[in-house]
N, C-alpha and C positions, 0 to 999 in steps of 0.2 A: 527550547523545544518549539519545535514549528505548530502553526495550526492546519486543521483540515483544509482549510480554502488555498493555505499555501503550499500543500502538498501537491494538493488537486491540480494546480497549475503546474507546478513543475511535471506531473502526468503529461498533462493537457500540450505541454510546449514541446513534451520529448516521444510523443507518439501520437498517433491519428486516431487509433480504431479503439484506444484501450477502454475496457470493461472498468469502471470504478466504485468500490463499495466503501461506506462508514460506517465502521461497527464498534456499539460501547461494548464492552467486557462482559454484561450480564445485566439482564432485563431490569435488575433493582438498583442499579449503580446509577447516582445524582451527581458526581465528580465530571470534571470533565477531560479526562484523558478519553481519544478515541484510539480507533486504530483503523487505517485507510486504507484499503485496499486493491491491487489491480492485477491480470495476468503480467507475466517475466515477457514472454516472448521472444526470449531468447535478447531482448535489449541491455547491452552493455551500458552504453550511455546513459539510458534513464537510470537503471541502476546507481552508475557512481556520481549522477545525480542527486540522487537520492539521497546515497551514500554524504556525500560532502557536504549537503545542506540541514539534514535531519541529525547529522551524528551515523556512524556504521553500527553504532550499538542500540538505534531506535530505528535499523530493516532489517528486516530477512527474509531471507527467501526461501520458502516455502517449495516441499516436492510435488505436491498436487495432489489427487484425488485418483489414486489408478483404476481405482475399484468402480466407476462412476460414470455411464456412459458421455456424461456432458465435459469429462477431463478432457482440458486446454493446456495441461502440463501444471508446470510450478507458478505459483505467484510472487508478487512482492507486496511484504506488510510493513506500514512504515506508523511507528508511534508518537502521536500526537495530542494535540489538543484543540478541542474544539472553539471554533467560531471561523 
């Protein structure tokens, strides 16, 4: 399983503008599985990026938020571990 800081980069190298969040599972969880998150933007490559490096069974792609004035669409959540 990849860590956060290598996810972050594979982000970082396959897009310019993207939005990146780290989020643990729930406020009281001391484990270290994160999970990384960024808008889709309709990028194919970052995705099978993603895809090939994390495993296709630690992303998905998420519909988005329709309900919410701030919706950018879907995102991609990729499971990880911190450091």
């Amino acid at each position: 399983m990849l860590t956060t800081k290598q996810v972050r980069a594979i982000i970082r190298k396959h897009t310019t503008a993207a939005e990146i969040w780290t989020d643990k599972p729930r406020h009281d969880y001391i484990g270290s599985l994160r999970r990384v998150k960024c808008y889709f933007d309709n990028n194919g490559v970052l995705l099978r990026a993603l895809q090939k490096a994390a495993g296709s069974q630690n992303v998905t792609v998420t519909t988005g938020n329709h309900h919410s004035m701030y919706d950018r669409g879907p995102g991609i959540v990729v499971k990880c571990l911190l450091g």
